[in-house]
LOSE-156304 format. One record per residue (C-alpha): residue number from 1; z, x, y. Coordinates in steps of 0.02 Angstrom, whole numbers. Layout:
BEGIN
+------+--------+--------+--------+
! resi !      z !      x !      y !
+------+--------+--------+--------+
!  NUM !      Z !      X !      Y !
...
+------+--------+--------+--------+
END
This chain:
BEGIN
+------+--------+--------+--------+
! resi !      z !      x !      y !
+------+--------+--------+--------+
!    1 !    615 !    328 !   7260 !
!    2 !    654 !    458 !   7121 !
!    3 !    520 !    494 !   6994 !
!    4 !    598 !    515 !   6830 !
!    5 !    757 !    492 !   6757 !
!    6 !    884 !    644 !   6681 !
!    7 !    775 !    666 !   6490 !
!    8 !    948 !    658 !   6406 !
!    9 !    970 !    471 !   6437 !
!   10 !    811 !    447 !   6357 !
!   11 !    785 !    520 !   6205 !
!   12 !    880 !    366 !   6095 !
!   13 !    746 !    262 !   6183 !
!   14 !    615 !    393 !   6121 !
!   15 !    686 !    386 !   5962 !
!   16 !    686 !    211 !   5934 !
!   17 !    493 !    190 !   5991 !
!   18 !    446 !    307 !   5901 !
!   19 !    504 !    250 !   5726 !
!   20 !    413 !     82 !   5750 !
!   21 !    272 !    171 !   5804 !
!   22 !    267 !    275 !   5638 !
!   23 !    290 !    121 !   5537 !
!   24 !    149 !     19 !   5617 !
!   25 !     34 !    141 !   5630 !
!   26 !     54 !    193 !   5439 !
!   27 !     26 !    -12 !   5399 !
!   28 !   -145 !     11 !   5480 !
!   29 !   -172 !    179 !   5419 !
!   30 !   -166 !     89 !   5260 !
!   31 !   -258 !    -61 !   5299 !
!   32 !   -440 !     49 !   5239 !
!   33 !   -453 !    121 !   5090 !
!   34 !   -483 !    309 !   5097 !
!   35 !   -423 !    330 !   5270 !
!   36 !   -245 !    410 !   5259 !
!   37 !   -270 !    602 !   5259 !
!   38 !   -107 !    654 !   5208 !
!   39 !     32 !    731 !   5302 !
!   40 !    -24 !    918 !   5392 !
!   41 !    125 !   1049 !   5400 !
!   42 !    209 !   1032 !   5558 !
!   43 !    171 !   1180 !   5657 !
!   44 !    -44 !   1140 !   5605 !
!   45 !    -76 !   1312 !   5533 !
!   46 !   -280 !   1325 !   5542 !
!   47 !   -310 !   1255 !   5370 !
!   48 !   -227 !   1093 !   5420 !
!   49 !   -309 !   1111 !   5591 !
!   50 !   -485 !   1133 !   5504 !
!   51 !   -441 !    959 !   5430 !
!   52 !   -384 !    875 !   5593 !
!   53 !   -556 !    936 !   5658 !
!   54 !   -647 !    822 !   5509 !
!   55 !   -508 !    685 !   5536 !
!   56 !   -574 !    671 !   5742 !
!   57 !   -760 !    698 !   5686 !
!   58 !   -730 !    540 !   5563 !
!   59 !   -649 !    454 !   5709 !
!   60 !   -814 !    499 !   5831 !
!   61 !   -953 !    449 !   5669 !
!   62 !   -936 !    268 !   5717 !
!   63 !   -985 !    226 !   5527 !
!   64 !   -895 !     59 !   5453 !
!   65 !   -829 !    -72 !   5532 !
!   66 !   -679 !   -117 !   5661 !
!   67 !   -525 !   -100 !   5543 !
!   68 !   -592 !     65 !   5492 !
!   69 !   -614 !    140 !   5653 !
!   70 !   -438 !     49 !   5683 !
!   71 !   -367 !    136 !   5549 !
!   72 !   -441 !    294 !   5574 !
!   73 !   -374 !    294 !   5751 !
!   74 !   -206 !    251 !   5676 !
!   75 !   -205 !    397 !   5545 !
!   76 !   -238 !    513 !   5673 !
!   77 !    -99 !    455 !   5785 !
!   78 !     -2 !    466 !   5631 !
!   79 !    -34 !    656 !   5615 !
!   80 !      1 !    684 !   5796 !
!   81 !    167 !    615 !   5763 !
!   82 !    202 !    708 !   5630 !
!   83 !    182 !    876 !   5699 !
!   84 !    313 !    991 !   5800 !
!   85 !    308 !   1040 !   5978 !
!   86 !    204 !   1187 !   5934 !
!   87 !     84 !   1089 !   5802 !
!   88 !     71 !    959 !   5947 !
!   89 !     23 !   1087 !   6065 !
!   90 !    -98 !   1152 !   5934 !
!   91 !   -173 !    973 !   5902 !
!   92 !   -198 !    927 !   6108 !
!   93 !   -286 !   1104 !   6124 !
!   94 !   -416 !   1090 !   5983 !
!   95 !   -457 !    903 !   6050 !
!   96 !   -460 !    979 !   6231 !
!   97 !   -567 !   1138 !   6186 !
!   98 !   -677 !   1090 !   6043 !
!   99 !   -708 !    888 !   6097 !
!  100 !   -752 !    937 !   6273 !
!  101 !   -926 !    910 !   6349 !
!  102 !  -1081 !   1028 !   6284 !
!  103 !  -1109 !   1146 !   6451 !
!  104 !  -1273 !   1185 !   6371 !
!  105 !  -1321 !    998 !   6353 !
!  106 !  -1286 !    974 !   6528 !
!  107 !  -1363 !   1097 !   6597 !
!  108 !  -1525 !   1037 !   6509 !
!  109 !  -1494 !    854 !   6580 !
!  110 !  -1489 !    940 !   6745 !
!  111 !  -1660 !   1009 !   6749 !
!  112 !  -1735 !    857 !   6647 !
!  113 !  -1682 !    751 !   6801 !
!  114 !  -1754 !    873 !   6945 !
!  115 !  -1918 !    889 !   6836 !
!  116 !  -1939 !    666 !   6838 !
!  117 !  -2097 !    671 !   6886 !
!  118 !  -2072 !    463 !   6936 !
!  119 !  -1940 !    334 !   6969 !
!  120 !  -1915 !    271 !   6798 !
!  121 !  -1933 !    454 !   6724 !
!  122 !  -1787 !    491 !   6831 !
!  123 !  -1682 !    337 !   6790 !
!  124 !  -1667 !    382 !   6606 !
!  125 !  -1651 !    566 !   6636 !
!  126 !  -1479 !    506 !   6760 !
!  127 !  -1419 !    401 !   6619 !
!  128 !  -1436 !    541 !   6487 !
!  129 !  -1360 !    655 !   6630 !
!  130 !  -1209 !    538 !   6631 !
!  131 !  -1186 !    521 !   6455 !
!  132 !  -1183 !    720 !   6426 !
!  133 !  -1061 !    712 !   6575 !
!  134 !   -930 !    612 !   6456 !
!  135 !   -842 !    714 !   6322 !
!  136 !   -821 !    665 !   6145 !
!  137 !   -638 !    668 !   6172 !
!  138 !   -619 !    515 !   6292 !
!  139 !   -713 !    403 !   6166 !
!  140 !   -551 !    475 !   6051 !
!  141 !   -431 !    415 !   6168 !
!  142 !   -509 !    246 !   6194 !
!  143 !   -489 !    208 !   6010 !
!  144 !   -303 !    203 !   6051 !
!  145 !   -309 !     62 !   6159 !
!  146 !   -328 !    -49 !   6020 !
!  147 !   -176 !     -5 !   5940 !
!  148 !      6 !    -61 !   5982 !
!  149 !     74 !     37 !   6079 !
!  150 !    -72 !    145 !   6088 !
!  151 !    -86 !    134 !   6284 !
!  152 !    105 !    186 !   6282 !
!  153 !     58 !    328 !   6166 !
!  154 !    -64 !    385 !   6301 !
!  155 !     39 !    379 !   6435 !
!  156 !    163 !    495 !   6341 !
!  157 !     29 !    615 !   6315 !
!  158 !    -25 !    642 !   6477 !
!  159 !    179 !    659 !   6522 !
!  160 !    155 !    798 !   6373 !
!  161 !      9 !    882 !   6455 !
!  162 !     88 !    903 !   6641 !
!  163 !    239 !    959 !   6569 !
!  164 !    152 !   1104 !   6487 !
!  165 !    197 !   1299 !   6537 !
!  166 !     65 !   1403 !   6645 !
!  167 !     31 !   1498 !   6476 !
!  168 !    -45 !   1329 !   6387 !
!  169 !   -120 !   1254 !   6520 !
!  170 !   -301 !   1320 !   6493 !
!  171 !   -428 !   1250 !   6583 !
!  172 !   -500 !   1143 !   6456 !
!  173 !   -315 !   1084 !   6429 !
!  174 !   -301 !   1047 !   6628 !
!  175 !   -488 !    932 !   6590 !
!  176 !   -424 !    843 !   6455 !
!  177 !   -248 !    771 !   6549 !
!  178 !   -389 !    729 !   6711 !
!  179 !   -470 !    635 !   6566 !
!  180 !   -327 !    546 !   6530 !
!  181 !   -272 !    508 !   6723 !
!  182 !   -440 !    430 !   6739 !
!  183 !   -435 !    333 !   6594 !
!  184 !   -267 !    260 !   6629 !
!  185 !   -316 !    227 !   6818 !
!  186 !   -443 !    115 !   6751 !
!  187 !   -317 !     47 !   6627 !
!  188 !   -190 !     41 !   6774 !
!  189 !   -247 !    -51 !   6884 !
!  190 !   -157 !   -186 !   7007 !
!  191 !   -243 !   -311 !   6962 !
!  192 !   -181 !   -293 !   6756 !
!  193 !      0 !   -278 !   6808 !
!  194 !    116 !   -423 !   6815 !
!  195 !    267 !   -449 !   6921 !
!  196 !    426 !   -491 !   6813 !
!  197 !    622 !   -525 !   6884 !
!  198 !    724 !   -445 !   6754 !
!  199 !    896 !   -533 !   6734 !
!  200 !   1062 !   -518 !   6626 !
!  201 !    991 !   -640 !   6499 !
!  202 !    844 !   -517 !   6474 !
!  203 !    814 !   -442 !   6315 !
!  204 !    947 !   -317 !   6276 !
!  205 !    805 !   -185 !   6234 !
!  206 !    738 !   -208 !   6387 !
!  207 !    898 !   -183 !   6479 !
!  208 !    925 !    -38 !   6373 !
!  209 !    768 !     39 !   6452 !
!  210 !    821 !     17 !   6624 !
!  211 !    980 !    100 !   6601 !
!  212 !    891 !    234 !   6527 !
!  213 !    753 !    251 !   6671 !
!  214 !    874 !    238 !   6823 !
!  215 !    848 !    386 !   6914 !
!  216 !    910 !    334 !   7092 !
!  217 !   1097 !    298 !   7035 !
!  218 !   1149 !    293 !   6869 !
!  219 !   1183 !    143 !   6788 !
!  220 !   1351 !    168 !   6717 !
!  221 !   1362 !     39 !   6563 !
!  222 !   1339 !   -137 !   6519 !
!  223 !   1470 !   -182 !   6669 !
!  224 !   1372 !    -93 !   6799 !
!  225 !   1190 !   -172 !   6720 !
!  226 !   1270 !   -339 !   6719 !
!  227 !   1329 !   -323 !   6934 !
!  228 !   1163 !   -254 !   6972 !
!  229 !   1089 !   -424 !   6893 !
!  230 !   1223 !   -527 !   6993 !
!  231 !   1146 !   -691 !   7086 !
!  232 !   1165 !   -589 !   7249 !
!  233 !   1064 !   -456 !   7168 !
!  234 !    881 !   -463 !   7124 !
!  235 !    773 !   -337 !   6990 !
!  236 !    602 !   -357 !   6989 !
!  237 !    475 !   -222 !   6891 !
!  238 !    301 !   -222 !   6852 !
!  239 !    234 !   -245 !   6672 !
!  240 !     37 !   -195 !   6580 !
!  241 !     -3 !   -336 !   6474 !
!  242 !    -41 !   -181 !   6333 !
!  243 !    130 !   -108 !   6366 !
!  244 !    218 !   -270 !   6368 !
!  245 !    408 !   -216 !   6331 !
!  246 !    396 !    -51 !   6450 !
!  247 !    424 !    -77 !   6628 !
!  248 !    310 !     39 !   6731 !
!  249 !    421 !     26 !   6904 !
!  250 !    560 !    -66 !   6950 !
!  251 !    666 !    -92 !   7107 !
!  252 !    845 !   -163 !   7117 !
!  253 !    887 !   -278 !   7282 !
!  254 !   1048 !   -329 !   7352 !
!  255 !   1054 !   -484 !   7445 !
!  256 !   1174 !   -458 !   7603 !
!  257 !   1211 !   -509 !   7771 !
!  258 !   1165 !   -362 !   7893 !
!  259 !   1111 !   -182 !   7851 !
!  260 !   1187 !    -93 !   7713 !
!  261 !   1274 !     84 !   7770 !
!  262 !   1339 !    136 !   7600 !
!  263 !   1274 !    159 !   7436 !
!  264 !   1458 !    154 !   7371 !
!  265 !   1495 !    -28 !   7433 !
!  266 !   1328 !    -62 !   7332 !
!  267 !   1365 !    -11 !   7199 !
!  268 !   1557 !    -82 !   7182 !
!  269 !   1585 !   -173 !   7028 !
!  270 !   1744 !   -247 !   7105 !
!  271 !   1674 !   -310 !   7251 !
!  272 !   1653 !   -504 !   7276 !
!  273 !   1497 !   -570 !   7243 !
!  274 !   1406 !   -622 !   7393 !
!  275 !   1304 !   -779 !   7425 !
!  276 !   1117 !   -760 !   7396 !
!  277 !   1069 !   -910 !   7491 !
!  278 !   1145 !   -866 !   7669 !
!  279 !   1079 !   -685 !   7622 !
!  280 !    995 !   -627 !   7807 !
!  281 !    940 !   -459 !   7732 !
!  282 !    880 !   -400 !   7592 !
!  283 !    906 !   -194 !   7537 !
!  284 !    815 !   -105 !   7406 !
!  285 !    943 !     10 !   7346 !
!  286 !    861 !     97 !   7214 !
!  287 !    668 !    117 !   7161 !
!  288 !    632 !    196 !   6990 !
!  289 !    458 !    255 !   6902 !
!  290 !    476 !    246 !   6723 !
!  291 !    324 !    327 !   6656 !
!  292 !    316 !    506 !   6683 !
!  293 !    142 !    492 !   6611 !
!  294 !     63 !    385 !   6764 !
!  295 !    127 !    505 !   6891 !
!  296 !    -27 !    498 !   7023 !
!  297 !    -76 !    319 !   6998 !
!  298 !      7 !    219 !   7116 !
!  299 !     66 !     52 !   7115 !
!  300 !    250 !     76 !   7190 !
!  301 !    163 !     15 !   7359 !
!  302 !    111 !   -144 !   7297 !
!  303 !    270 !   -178 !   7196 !
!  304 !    377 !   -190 !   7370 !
!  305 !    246 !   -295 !   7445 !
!  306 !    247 !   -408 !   7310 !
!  307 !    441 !   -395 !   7296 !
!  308 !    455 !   -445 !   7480 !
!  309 !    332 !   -615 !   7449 !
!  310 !    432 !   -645 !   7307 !
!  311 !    588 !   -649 !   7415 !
!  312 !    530 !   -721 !   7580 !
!  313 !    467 !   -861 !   7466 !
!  314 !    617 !   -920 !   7363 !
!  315 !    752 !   -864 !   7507 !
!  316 !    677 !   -918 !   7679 !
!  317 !    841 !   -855 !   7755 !
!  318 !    786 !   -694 !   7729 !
!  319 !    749 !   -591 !   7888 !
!  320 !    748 !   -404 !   7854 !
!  321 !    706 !   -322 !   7735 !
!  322 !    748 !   -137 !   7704 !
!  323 !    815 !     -4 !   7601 !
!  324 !    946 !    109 !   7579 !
!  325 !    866 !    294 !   7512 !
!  326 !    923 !    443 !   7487 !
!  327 !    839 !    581 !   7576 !
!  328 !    821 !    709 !   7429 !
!  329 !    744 !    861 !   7511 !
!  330 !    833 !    873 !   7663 !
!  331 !    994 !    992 !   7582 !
!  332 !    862 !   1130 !   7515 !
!  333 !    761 !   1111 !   7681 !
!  334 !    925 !   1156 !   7798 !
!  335 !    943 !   1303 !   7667 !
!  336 !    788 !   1363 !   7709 !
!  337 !    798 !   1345 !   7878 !
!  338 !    967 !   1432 !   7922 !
!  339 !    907 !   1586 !   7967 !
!  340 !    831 !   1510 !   8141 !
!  341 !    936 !   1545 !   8297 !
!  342 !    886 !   1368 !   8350 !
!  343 !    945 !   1281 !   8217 !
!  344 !   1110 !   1225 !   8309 !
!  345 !   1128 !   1163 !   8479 !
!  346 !   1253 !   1288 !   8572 !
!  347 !   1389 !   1132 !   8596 !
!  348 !   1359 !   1109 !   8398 !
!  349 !   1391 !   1312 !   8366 !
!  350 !   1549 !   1295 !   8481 !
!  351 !   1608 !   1157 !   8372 !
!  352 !   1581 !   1234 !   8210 !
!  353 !   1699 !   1409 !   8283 !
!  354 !   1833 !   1459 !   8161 !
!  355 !   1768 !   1315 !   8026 !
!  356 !   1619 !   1438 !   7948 !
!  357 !   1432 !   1427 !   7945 !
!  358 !   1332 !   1267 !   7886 !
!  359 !   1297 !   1341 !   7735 !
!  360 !   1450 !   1386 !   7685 !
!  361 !   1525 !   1222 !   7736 !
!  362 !   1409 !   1136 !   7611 !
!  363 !   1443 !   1220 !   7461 !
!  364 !   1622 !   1171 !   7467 !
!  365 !   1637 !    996 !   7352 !
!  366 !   1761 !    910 !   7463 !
!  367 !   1696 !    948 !   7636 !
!  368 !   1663 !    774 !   7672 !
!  369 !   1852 !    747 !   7663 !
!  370 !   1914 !    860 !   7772 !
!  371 !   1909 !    750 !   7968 !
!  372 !   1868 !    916 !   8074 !
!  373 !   1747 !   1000 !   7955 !
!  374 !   1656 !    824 !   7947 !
!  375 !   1667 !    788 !   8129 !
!  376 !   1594 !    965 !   8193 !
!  377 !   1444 !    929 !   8046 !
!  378 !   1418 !    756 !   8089 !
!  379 !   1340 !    793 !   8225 !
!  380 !   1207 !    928 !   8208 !
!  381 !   1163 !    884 !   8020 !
!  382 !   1105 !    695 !   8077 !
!  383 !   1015 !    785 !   8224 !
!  384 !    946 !    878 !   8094 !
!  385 !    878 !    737 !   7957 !
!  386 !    817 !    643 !   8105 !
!  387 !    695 !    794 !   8156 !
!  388 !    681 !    837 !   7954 !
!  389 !    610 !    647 !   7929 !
!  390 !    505 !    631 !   8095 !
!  391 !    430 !    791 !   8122 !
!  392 !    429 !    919 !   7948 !
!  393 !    264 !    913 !   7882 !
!  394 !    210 !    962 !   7695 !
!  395 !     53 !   1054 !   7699 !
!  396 !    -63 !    913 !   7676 !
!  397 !      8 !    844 !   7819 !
!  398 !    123 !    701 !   7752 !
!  399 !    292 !    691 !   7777 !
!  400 !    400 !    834 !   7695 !
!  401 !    531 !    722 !   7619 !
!  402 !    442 !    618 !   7466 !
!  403 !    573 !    465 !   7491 !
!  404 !    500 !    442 !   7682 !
!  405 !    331 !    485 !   7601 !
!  406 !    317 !    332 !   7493 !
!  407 !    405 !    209 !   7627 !
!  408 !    304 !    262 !   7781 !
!  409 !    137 !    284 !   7673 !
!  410 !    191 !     81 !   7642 !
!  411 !    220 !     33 !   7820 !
!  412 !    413 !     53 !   7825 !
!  413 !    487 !    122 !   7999 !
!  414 !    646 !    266 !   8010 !
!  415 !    773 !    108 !   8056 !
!  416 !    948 !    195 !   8038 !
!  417 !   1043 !    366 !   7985 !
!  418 !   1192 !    322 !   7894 !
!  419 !   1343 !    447 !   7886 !
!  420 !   1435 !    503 !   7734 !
!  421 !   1335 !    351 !   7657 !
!  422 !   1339 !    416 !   7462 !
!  423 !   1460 !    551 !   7434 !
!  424 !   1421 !    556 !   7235 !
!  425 !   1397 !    748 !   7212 !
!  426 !   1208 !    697 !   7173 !
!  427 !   1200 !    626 !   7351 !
!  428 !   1301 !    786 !   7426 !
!  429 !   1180 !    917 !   7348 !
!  430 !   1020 !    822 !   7394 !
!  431 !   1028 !    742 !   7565 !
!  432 !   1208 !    811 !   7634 !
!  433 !   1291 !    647 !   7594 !
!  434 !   1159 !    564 !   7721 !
!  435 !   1049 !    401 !   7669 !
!  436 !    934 !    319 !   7768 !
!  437 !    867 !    146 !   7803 !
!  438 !    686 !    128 !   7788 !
!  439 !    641 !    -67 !   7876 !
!  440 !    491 !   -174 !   7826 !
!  441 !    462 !   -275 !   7972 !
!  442 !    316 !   -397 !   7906 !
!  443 !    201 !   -390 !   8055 !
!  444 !    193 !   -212 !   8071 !
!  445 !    184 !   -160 !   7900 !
!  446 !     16 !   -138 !   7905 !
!  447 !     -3 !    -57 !   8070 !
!  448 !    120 !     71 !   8038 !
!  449 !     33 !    106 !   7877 !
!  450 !   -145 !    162 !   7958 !
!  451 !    -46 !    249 !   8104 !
!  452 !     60 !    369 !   7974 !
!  453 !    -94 !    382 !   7862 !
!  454 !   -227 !    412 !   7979 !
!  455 !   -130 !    519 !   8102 !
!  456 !     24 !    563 !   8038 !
!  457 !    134 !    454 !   8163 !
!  458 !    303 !    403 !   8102 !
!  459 !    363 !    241 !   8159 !
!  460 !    536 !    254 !   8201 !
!  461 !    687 !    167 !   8281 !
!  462 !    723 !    207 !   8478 !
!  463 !    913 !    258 !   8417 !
!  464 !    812 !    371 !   8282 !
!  465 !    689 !    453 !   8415 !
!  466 !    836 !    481 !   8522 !
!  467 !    942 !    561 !   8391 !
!  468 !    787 !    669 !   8365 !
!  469 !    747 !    743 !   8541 !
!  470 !    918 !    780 !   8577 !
!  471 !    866 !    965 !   8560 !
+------+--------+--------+--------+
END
């Protein structure tokens, strides 16, 4: 599972939303009178800033009715938009820093509730302790929910607010993108999301999208899009009913007979298409977040859970079910771990005599082709991932790797190591040409689930373990 896709590959996308946003958004704007402010300059010199401050105290005054607040929500989206990245920054820290909660206030809501001199005394003092706990700038951001798109405009703001340098992130900068993770939590939640199979005669913006958020393995064109949505293949992503064209997740399946070993054979436009019907195993090849902006809130868990009911259901044939992931970390770890004496095995050192060092080996492009430098690697390096996946811890404990992460945190064992499996110079640099497949065996999920997250253990394959100890 891969996070976010290369920013390049989005940015027509971007585009695109973002000149329907304008457009709505002005329509409303309009829609009471005296609302629309007028443009600011786009870097918000403090003149302009002292008038966004009026425009968000307008938007806070609750006085007129629904399309006013509406439209005053609207207008000051509009004026976000129109801003550059340093006006934007300039905009996000005055609503961070001057619409965050009065310390003073609090601090008198403190003492008023351990001076209740009776229940009821105390009651009220909590609830006025709990309102000066809530800053002015969350009831901001919930006026964008009832916008279109306003949800999506959210989302992109919190993406904004991680993404910020060490220099901007201030403190009250750091509160107001935790105000924002909460918010969309709530928003977020399981129950709100719908389960959708995406297929060729989907909308072509939609498709669009998921060519643009592929972050696993590039989607190629309209050729590759269209075999990925074969009938032996399967794409299935989860939808908010407030961000109804945007998929949140998705996950591509390909619908096989036995355990896929490549990523290449996959992915093979030429290939013939198999038969989804006498399918015995289904592989999820490629899992993909698309908003950068709900990073945190999890729901990738549930979407393979639902993915497998979905499947089991409408092809009983089905038997496995498993994946074929990369193993991204696993190149930089043996980088960093070179410098150990025990790294190699002494019949692994012998082998590797007169070829170079594993490091060196590595860097070369086309190492994979070459039969002896491959054969004296193959060796230690799967040794390797199968102790780098079993047994390397993060500091919080969970597994180093974030692929294994995700799939054991979800009840998935270690089934397979598979050799040379994608040799794409993205697969090369990040897991040493090695993939791995992660099996959901239905009546252990959950077993395996509370035994990685309450103690660590990995469930693995015998072969796995094996590979593992040979040290």
């Amino acid at each position: 599972m891969t996070d976010r896709a290369p920013a390049s590959r989005l940015d027509g996308v971007f585009d695109r939303a973002l000149a329907n946003l304008r457009s709505a958004w002005r329509e409303i704007a309009g829609s009471a009178r005296g609302v629309l402010s007028g443009a600011p300059r786009p870097d918000l010199p403090d003149d302009d800033a002292g008038r966004l401050r009026e425009q968000m105290l307008s938007c806070l005054d609750g006085r007129g009715g629904e399309v006013t607040a509406r439209a005053r929500a609207a207008d000051l989206g509009r004026t976000y938009l129109a801003l550059n990245a340093a006006g934007r920054q300039r905009f996000l820290r005055l609503l961070a820093e001057e619409f965050d909660v009065d310390q003073r206030e609090i601090e008198r809501r403190c003492s008023a509730v351990l001076d209740a001199a009776d229940g009821a005394e105390r009651a009220a003092a909590e609830q006025a302790l709990r309102a000066a706990l809530r800053p002015p700038r969350v009831t901001l951001l919930r006026q964008f929910n009832a916008l279109p798109e306003g949800v999506k405009f959210l989302v992109d703001r919190r993406a904004e607010l991680m993404d910020m340098d060490a220099d901007a992130a201030t403190p009250a900068m750091r509160g107001l993108e935790q105000d924002l993770k909460a918010l969309l939590a709530d928003w977020f939640d399981i129950g709100f999301l719908e389960l959708r199979r995406i297929g060729w005669d989907a909308p072509a913006a939609l498709l669009e999208k998921l060519m643009a958020y592929e972050a696993v393995h590039e989607i190629r064109g309209w050729t590759d899009m269209k075999n990925r949505l074969a009938a032996d293949r399967r794409c299935f992503a989860f939808f908010h009913p407030r961000m109804p064209d945007e998929p949140l997740i998705f996950v591509e399946v390909a619908l096989l007979s036995g355990m896929a070993g490549r990523i290449d054979e996959l992915l093979d436009e030429s290939a013939p298409m198999g038969d989804a019907a006498t399918a015995d195993t289904a592989i999820f090849y490629s899992i993909s977040n698309c908003q950068h902006g709900l990073a945190g809130i999890s729901f990738g868990d549930f979407l393979i859970k639902r993915v497998v009911d979905a499947l089991a259901a409408e092809l009983p044939r089905l038997k496995a079910f498993a994946t074929l992931s990369p193993v991204p970390g696993f190149r930089a770890w043996i980088g960093r771990e070179l410098h150990r004496s025990d790294l190699l095995l002494p019949t692994e050192a012998r082998a590797l005599e007169g070829l170079g060092d594993v490091e060196a080996l590595l860097q070369r492009p086309d190492w994979y082709r070459d039969p002896q430098i491959a054969g004296a690697l193959r060796e230690p390096l799967l040794r390797l991932c199968a102790r780098y996946l079993l047994h390397e811890r993060a500091r919080s404990g969970r597994a180093l790797d974030p692929v294994a992460h995700f799939h054991l945190s979800n009840g998935a064992r270690v089934e397979r190591l598979n050799w040379l499996a994608d040799v794409s110079e993205k697969g090369l640099q990040q897991s040493a040409g090695i993939m791995v497949n992660y099996r959901y065996r239905l009546d252990d999920i959950e077993s395996n689930h509370e035994a990685y997250r309450g103690s660590g253990q990995v469930a693995a394959a015998s072969a796995v373990r094996s590979v593992a100890r040979a040290a």
